[in-house]
DRENGUKOL-108586 format. One line per 8 residues: their letters; for each residue x, y, z of C-alpha. Coordinates in Angstrom, 1 decimal. Example, Ala and Ser with C-alpha at 12.3 -4.5 7.8 and 13.67 -1.06 7.14 Angstrom:
as> 12.3/-4.5/7.8; 13.7/-1.1/7.1
END
This chain:
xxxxxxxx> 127.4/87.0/115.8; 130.1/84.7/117.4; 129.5/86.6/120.5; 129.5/83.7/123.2; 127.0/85.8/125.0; 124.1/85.9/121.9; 121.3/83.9/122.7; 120.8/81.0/121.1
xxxxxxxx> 117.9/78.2/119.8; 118.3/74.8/121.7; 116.1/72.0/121.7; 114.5/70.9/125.0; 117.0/67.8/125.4; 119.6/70.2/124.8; 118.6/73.1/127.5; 117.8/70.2/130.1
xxxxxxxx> 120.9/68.0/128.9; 123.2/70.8/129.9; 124.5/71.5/133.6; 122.5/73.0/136.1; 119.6/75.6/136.9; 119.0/77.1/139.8; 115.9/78.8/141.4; 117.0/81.9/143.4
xxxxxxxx> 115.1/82.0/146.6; 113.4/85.5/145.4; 111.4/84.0/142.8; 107.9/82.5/144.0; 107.4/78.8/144.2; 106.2/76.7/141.2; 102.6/78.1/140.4; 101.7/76.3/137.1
xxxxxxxx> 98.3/75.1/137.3; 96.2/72.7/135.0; 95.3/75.4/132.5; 98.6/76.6/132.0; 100.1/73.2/131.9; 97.4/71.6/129.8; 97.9/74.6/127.5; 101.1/73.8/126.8
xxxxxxxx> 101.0/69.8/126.4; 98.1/70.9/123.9; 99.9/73.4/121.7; 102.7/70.6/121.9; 100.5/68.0/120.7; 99.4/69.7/117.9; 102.6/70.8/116.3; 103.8/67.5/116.8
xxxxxxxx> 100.7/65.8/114.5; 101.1/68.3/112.1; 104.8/67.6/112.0; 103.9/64.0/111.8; 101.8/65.3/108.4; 105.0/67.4/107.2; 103.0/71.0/108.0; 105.6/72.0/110.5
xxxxxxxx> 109.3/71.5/112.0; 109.7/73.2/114.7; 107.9/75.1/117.2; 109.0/77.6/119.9; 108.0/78.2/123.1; 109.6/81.1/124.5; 113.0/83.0/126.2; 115.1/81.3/128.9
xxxxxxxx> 117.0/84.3/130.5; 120.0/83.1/132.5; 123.1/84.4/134.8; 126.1/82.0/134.7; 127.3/80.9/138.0; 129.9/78.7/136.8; 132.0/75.9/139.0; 134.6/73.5/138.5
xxxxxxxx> 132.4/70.4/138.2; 129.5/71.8/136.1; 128.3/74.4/134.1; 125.9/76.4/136.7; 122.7/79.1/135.5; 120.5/81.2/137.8; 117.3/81.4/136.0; 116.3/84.7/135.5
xxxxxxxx> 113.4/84.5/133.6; 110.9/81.6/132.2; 111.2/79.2/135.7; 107.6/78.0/135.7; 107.8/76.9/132.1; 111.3/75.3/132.8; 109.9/73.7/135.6; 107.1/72.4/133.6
xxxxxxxx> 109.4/70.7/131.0; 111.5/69.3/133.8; 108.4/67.4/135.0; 107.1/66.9/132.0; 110.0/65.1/130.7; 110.9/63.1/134.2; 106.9/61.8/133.6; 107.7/60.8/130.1
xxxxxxxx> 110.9/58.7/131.4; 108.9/56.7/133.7; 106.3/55.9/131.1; 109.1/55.4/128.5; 112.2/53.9/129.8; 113.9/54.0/126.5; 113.7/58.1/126.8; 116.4/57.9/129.9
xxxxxxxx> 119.0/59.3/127.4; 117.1/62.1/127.2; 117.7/63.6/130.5; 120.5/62.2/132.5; 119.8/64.0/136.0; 117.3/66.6/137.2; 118.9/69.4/136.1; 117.1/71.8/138.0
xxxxxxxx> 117.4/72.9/142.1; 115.2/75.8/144.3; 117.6/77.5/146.3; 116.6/77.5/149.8; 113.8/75.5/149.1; 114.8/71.5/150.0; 111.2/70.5/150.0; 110.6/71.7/146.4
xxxxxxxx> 114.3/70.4/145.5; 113.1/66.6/146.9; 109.9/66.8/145.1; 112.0/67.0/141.7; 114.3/64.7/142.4; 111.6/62.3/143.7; 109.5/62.7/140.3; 112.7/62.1/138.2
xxxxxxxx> 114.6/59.5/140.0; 111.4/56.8/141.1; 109.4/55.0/139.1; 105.9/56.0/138.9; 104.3/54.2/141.6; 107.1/54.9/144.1; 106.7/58.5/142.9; 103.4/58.5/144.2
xxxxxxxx> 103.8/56.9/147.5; 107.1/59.1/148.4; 104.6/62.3/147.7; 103.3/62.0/151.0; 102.4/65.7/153.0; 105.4/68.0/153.0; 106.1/70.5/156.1; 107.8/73.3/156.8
xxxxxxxx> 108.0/76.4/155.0; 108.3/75.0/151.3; 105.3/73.1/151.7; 102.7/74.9/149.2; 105.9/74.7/146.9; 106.7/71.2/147.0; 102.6/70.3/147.1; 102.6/72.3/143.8
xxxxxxxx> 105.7/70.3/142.1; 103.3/66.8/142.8; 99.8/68.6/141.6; 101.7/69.8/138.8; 103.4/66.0/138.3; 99.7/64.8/138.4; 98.4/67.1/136.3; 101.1/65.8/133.5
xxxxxxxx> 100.7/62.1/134.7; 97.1/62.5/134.0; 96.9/64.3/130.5; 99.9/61.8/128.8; 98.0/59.1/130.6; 94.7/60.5/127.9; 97.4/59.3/124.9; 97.9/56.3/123.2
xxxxxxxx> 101.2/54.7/123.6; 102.0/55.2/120.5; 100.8/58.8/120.2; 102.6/59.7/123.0; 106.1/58.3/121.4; 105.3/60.8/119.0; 104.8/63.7/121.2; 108.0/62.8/123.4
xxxxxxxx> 110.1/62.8/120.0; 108.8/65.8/119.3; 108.9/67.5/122.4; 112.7/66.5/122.6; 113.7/67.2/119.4; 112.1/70.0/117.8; 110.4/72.3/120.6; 112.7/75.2/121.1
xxxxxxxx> 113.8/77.7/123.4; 115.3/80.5/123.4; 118.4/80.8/125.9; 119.3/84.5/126.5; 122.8/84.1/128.8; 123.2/87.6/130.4; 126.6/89.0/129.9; 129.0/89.1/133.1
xxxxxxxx> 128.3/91.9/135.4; 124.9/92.4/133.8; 123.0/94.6/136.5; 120.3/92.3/137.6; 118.5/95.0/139.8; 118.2/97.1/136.9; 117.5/94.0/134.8; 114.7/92.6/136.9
xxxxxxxx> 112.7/96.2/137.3; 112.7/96.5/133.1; 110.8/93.0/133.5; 108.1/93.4/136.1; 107.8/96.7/134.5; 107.0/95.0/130.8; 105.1/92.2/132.4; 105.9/90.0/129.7
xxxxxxxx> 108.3/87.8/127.5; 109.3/88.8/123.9; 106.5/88.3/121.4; 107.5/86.2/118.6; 107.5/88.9/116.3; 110.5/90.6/118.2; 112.1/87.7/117.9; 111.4/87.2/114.5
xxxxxxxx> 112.8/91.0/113.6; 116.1/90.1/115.5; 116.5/87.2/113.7; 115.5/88.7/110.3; 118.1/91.1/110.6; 121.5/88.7/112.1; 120.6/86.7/108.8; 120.9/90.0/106.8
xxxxxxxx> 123.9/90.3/109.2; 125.8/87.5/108.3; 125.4/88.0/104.5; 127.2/91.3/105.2; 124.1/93.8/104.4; 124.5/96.6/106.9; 122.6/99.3/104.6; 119.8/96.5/104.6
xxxxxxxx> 119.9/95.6/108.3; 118.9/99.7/108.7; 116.6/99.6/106.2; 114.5/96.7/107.7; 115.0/97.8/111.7; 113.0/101.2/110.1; 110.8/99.8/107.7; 110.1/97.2/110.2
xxxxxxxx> 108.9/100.0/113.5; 107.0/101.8/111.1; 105.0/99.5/110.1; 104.6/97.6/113.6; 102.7/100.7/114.5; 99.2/99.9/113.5; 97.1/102.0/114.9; 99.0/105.0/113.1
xxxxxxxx> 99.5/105.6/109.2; 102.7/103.8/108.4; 103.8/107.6/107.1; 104.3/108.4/110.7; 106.9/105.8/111.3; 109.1/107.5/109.1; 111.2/111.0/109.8; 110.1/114.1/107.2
xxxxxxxx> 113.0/113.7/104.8; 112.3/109.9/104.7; 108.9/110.4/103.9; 109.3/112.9/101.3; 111.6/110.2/98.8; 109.0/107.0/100.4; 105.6/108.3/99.3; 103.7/110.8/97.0
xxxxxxxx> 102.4/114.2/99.0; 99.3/113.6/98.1; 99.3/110.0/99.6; 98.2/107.9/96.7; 101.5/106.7/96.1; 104.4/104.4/97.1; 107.3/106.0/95.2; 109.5/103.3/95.8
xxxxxxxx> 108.9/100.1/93.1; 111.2/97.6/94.5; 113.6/96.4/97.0; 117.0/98.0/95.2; 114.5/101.7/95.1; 113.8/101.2/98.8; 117.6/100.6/99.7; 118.8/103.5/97.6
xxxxxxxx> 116.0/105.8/99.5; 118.5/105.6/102.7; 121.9/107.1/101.0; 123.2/109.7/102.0; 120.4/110.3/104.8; 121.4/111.4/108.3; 121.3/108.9/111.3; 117.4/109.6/112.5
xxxxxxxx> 116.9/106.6/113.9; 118.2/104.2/116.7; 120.4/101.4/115.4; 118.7/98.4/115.0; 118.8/95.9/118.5; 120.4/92.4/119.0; 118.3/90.1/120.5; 120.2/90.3/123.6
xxxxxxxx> 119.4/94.2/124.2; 116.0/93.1/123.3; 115.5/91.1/125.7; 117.7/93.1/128.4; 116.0/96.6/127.8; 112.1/95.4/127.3; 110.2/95.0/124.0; 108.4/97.8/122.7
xxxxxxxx> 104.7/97.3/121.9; 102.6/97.8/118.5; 98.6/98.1/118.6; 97.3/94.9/119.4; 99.3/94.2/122.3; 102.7/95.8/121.3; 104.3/98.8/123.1; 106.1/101.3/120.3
xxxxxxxx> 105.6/104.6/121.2; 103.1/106.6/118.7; 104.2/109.6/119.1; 105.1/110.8/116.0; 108.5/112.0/114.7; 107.7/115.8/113.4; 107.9/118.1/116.3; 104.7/119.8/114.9
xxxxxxxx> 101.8/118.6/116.1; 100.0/116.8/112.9; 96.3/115.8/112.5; 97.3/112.4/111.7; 98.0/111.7/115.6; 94.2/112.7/116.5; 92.8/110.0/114.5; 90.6/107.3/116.8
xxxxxxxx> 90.8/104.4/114.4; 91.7/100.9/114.9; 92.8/98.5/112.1; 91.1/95.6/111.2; 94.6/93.1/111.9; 97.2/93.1/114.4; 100.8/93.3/113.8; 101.7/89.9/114.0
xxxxxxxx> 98.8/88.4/111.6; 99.5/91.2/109.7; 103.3/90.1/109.0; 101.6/86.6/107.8; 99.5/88.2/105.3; 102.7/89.8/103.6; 104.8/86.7/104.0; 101.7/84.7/102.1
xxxxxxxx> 102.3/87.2/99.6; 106.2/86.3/98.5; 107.0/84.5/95.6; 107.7/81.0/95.6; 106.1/77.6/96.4; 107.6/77.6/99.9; 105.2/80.9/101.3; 102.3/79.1/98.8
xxxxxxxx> 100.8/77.6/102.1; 101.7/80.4/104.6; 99.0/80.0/107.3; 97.4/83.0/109.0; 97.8/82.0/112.2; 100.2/83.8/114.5; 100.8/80.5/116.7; 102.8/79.5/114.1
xxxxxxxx> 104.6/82.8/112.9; 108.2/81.7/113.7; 107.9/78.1/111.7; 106.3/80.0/108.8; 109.3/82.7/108.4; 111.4/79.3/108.1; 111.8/79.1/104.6; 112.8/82.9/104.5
xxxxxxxx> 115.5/83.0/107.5; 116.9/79.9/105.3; 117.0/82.3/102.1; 119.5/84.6/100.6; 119.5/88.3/102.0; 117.7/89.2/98.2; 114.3/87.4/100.1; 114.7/89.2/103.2
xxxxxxxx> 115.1/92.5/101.4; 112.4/91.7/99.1; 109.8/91.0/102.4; 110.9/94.1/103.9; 109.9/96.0/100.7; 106.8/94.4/100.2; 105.9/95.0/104.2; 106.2/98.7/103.0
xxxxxxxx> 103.9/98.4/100.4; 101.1/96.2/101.6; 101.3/98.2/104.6; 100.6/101.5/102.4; 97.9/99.7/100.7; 96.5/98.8/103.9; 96.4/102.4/105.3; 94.8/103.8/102.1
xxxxxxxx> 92.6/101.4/100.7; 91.5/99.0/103.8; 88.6/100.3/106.3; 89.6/101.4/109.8; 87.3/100.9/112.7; 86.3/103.5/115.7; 83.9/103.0/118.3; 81.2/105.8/119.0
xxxxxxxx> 81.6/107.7/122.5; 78.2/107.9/122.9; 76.1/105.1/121.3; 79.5/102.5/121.3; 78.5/101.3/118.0; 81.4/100.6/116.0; 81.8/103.2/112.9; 83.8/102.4/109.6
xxxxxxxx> 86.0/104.8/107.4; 88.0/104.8/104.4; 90.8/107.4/104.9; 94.2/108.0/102.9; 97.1/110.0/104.7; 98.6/112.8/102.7; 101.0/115.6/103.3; 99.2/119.0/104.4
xxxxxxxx> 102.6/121.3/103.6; 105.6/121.1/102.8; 107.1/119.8/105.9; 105.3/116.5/105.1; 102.9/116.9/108.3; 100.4/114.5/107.9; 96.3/114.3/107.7; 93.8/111.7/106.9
xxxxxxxx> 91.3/112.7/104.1; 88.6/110.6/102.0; 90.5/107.7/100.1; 89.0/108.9/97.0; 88.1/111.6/95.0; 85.0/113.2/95.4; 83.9/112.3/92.1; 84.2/108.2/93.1
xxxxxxxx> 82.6/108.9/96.6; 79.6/106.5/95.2; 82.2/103.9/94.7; 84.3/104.5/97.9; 80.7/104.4/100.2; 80.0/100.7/98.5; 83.5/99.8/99.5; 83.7/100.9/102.9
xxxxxxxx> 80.3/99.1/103.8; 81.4/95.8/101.6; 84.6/95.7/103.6; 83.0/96.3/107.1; 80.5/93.3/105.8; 83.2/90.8/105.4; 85.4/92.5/108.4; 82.9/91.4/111.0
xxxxxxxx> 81.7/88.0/109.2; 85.5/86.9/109.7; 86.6/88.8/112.6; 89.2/86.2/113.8; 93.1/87.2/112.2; 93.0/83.5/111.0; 89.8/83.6/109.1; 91.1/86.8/107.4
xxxxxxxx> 90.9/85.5/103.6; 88.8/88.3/102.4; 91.8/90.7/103.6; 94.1/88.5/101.8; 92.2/89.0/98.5; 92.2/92.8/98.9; 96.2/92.8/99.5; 96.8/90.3/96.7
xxxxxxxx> 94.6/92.5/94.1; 95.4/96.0/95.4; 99.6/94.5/95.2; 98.9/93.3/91.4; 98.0/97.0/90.5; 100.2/99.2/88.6; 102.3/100.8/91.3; 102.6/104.2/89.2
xxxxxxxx> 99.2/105.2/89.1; 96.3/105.6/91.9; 94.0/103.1/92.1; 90.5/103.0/90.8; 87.9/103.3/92.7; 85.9/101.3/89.9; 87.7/98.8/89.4; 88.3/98.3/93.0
xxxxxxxx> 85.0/97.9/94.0; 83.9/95.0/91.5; 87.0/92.9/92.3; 85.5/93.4/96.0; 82.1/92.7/95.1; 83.5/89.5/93.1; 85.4/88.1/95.7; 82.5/88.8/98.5
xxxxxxxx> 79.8/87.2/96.0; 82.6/84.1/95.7; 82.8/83.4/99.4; 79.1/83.6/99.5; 78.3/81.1/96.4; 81.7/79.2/96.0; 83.9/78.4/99.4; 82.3/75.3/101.1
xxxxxxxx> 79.4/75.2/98.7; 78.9/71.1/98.7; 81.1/70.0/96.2; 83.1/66.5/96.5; 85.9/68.7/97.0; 85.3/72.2/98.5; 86.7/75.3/97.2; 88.7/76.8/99.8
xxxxxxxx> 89.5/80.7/100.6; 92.7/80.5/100.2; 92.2/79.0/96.7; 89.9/81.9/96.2; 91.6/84.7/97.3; 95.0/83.1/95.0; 93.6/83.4/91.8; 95.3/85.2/88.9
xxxxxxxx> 92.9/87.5/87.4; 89.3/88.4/88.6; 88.3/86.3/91.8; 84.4/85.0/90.5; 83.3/84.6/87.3; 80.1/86.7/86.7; 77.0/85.9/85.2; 75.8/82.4/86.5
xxxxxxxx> 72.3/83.0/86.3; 71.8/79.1/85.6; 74.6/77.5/87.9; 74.3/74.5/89.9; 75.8/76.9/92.8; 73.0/79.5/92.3; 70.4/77.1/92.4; 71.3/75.0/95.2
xxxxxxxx> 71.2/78.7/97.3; 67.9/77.6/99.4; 69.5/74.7/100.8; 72.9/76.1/101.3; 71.2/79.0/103.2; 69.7/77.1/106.0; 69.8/77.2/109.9; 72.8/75.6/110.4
xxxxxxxx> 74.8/76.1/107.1; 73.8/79.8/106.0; 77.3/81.7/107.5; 77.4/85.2/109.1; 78.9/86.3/105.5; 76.0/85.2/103.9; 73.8/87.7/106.0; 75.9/90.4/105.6
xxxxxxxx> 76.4/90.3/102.1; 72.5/90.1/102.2; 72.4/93.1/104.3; 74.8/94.9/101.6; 72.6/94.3/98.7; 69.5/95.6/100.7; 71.6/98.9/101.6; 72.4/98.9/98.4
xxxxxxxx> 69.1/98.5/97.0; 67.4/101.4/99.3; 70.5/103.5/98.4; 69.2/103.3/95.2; 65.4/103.8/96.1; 66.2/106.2/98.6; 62.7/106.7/99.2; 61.8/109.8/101.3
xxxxxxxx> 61.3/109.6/104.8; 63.4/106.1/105.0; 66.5/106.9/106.1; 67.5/103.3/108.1; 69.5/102.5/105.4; 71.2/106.0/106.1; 71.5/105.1/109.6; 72.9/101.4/109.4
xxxxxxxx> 75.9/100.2/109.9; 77.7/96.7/110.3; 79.0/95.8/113.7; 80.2/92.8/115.6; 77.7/92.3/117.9; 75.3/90.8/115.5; 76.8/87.0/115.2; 73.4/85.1/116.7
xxxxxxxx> 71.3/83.1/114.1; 67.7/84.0/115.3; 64.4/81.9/113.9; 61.7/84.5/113.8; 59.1/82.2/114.3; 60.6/80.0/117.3; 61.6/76.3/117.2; 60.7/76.1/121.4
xxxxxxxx> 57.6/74.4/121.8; 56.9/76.9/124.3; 55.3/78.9/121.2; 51.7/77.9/121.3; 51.0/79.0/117.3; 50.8/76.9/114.6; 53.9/74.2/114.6; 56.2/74.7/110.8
xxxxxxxx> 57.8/72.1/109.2; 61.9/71.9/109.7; 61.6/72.8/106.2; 60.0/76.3/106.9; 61.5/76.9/110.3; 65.3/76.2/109.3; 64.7/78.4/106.1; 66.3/81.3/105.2
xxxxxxxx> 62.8/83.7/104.8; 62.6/82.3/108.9; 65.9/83.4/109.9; 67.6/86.9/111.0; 71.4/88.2/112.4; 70.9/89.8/115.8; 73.0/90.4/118.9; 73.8/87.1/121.4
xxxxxxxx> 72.1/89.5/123.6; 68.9/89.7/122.1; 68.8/86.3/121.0; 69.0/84.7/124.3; 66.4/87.6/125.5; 64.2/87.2/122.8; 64.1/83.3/122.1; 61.1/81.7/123.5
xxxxxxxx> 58.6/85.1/122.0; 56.9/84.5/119.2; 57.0/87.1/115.7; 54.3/89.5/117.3; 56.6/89.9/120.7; 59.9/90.2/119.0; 58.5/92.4/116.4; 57.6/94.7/119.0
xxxxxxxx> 61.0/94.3/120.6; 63.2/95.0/117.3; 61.1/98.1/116.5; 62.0/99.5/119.6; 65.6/99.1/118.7; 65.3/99.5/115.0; 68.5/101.3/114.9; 70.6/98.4/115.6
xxxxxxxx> 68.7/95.8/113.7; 70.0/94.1/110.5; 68.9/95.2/107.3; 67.6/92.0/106.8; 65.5/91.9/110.2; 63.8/95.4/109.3; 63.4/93.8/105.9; 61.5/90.8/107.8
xxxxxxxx> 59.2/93.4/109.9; 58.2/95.0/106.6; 57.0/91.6/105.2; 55.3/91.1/108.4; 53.4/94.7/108.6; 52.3/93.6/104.8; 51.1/90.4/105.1; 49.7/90.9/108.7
xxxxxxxx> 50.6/87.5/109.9; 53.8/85.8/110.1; 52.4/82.6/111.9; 50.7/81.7/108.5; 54.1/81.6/106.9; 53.2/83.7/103.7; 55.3/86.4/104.9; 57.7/84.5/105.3
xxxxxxxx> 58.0/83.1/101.7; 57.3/86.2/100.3; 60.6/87.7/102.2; 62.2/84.4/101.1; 61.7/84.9/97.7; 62.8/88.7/97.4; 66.2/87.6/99.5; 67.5/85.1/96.7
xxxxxxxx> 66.1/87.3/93.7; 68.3/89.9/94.9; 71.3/87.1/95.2; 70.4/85.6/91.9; 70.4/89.6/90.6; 74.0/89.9/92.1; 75.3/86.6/91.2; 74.2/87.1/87.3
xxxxxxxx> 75.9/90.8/86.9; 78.0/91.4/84.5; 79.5/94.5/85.8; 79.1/96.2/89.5; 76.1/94.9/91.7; 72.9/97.0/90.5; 71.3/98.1/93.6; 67.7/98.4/91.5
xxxxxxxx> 65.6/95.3/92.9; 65.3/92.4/91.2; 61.4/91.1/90.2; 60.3/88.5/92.1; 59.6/84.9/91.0; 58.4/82.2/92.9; 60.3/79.7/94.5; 59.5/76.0/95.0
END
């Protein structure tokens, strides 16, 4: 790790403070525009008031790749790769001096020069050297054949000028301080007699810098490095690419012989119960995998990617062909979110407030680069796991060929002979195929209310609960599904429900035992459901868990000759609120009190398509329309057309409160269980 060559972390004062970089005359000129420059002043801004609030410390921005040229006076670099985000800071900072004289320290000279280029050379040294004003009047209208490079050096100095000029004086103290001291880079120093040909084809041909994640990983395993774990380091590197795989069963990742001593042939479980078992799996076993990558060769050689935007390579590591590899499915996280839901999982105060986010992945695995190697090994393990708990208890998505509907199963991976090939089968038994149908269609509920990585709570909850089970026996279906239903009833009645101080997901998904107390038949919270679920405050999660207790509830009836709730399924595309009887005065019928109108009997989950298509028609028109395309209707919707057909007039709002009133008896129903959700419906009482 003393290699002078390894990359290293600096500051932006330090990259700019020292010596010189050069633009080769092959790169293009300076292209950043403002949405790539206000991108970055924003993402600045907003680590550097939550640093101001003690949420972060650092943030990083990238790699820096550079070729020494040194001279006698001054240490010399030919960027390589990240110039237009170099650039950027150079301007940036040269701004912030002219607005802040007391920032000269922070960058004694303009330490960057294009080759070949004096126009765009002037430019910089015009911006860093003049005050503002005689910035702008030595601009003027450069010639020759650097002038679109130079005229982009002043748009982009405008462009800066401009957005710093939006902050206080104050404010932007802050952000300067910020920017200087704790944004970071990455400097990747190519070795001497690097091949820069061959160097330069690997990156057009990735297209792309190192994720964070790759960076992370490299840094993960030099800690485990320097505390002398070698066995560890190997153990992490292969842990690590089978897991970053997602759109493959982490069993896959892993060579036959590995797989027999990691998991149980029939796929239900993890053999390994800790860190030390995990470690202990790889003695004696033969080299099947390559040695785990500095960050130099990292960044030399290309990154490899993982589903959702990685490149690993899925084919799998059994010459025989296995069934696992035909599987369509799609998981319902990426990679790099996925790496924060495990980290939020690790004991101790300092991953208590892990966000979710993947913009701040590298400040979150602070506190565990800082740790001893025990931490490191410890996350690696529980990667394993949560990733094993993922593949067999967590829905994967496919998308239809035909009708492009999305489609939802619940699949383990087990071993089909003795060679450890691998094939998906149901998750559980046949016997619990009741129970394993209400949890697919619960999870695909809260999957598309929160499809966002950061809004992922609900995952969260599954992980925690699924984690707290006893490692040495399956896990029941049962009791599976009401910790589900509890935690999906809790987001609906609990998170955000008015309270001075708000119950929060994450407070939700952290608690110790069962996630929602049952039977609050006479809450406050159940009681106050008509004016939670109003235009405007009723969530997407609060439809679909309404469209889960109607497909439970004709699951139960299964009346003959009904089969849409055989037929439905919960997809993405429905995320528009639509009033059924219209708030445009366009609609000629009789005008509803907001009361009515904004109330949940009044209001229905359909696509933005149809809403926008459908929003000026009144009941009788778009009734027509969504039985035309009763297929891809919510439950609710077909719910609303039934009360409709009944009552024979929506306009006259009966229907309407009569659907009202069977929607919150069958919340009320769910919210006072003891036990699972009955799917029998609940009577009907009238509702003020």
């Amino acid at each position: 790790m003393n290699n002078k060559h390894e990359p290293q972390l600096l500051t932006v004062q330090q990259v700019l403070a020292e010596g010189l970089y050069s633009i080769p005359v092959y790169q293009r000129n300076y292209a950043w525009g403002a949405r790539e420059i206000g991108q970055l002043i924003a993402d600045v801004n907003d680590y550097a008031q939550r640093n101001a609030q003690n949420l972060v410390h650092d943030y990083y921005i990238g790699t820096l790749v550079v070729y020494a040229r040194r001279t006698e006076q001054h240490q010399h670099w030919e960027v390589v790769d990240g110039q237009q985000r170099l650039t950027t800071l150079s301007l940036l900072v040269s701004v912030l001096r002219a607005m802040h004289p007391e920032l000269g320290g922070a960058m004694a000279h303009m330490p960057l020069q294009f080759e070949c280029r004096e126009a765009s050379s002037q430019a910089l040294k015009a911006v860093f050297a003049q005050p503002l004003q005689a910035a702008v009047q030595a601009k003027g209208k450069p010639d020759g054949d650097d002038a679109s490079g130079a005229s982009s050096i002043w748009e982009g100095w405008a462009i800066i000028e401009g957005l710093l000029r939006e902050l206080s004086e104050a404010h932007r103290k802050v952000f300067a301080q910020f920017l200087l001291e704790r944004v970071q880079l990455l400097r990747v120093d190519l070795p001497p007699r690097t091949d820069l040909n061959h160097y330069f084809e690997v990156m057009n041909n990735r297209g792309e810098q190192l994720a964070k994640h790759e960076v992370l990983k490299a840094r993960l395993l030099g800690a485990l490095q320097q505390h002398g774990e070698h066995t560890a380091m190997k153990v992490l590197h292969t842990v690590w690419d089978a897991c970053a795989v997602m759109d493959r069963s982490v069993q896959s990742g892993f060579v036959p012989d590995l797989r027999k001593r990691l998991f149980a042939a029939d796929g239900r479980l993890l053999l390994v119960k800790n860190a030390q078992a995990l470690l202990a799996c790889f003695d004696g076993l033969a080299e099947t995998t390559a040695a785990p990558k500095s960050l130099m060769q990292l960044i030399v050689e290309g990154p490899r990617s993982v589903a959702g935007g990685q490149k690993v390579s899925s084919k799998s590591l059994d010459d025989e062909e296995e069934e696992e590899s035909k599987a369509q499915f799609g998981p319902v996280i990426n990679f790099p979110n996925f790496l924060l839901q495990v980290l939020a999982m690790m004991p101790g105060e300092e991953f208590a407030n892990t966000p979710l986010d993947d913009k701040h992945q590298l400040t979150a695995f602070e506190p565990l680069l800082r740790g001893d190697a025990g931490q490191i090994q410890e996350f690696g393990f529980r990667l394993l796991r949560c990733r094993f708990l993922l593949d067999q208890h967590v829905i994967k998505s496919g998308v239809d060929s035909q009708s492009h509907e999305e489609h939802w199963q619940l699949q383990r991976c087990r071993f089909r002979n003795e060679k450890a090939v691998l094939q998906w089968v149901n998750a559980f038994d046949d016997a619990a195929q009741d129970y394993a149908e209400r949890l697919r269609m619960l999870q695909a509920a809260l999957h598309v209310s929160y499809m966002l990585p950061t809004r992922k709570h609900w995952l969260q909850g599954v992980l925690r609960w699924l984690y707290r089970q006893d490692a040495a026996t399956a896990v029941d279906a049962e009791a599976f599904l009401l910790a589900l239903e509890g935690l999906a009833k809790a987001f609906v009645l609990e998170e955000g429900a008015g309270e001075a101080e708000p119950v929060t997901y994450e407070a939700l998904v952290r608690r110790s035992t069962q996630f929602f107390k049952p039977h609050l038949p006479d809450s406050e919270l159940v009681k106050a459901l008509p004016n939670k679920l109003t235009y405007g405050r009723a969530r997407l999660v609060d439809f679909n868990f309404l469209d889960y207790l109607l497909w439970l509830q004709a699951k139960h009836e299964d009346k003959p000759g009904e089969q849409d709730w055989r037929d439905f399924a919960f997809t993405s595309t429905r995320r528009s609120v639509e009033h059924l009887h219209p708030q445009t005065e366009l609609f000629t019928g009789n005008a509803w009190d907001d009361d009515h109108l904004h109330a949940l009997g009044n209001l229905c989950l359909v696509s933005h398509t149809m809403n926008s298509r459908l929003g000026n028609s009144g009941p009788e028109d778009k009734f027509k329309q969504l039985v035309s395309e009763k297929q891809s209707q919510s439950l609710k919707t077909l719910a609303m057309y039934s009360a409709f057909s009944v009552d024979g007039a929506w306009i006259s709002d009966g229907a309407m409160l009569r659907h009202q009133r069977e929607m919150l008896g069958l919340l009320e129903a769910a919210f006072a269980a003891d036990g699972l959700i009955n799917g029998a419906p609940a009577p009907v009482e009238a509702v003020e």
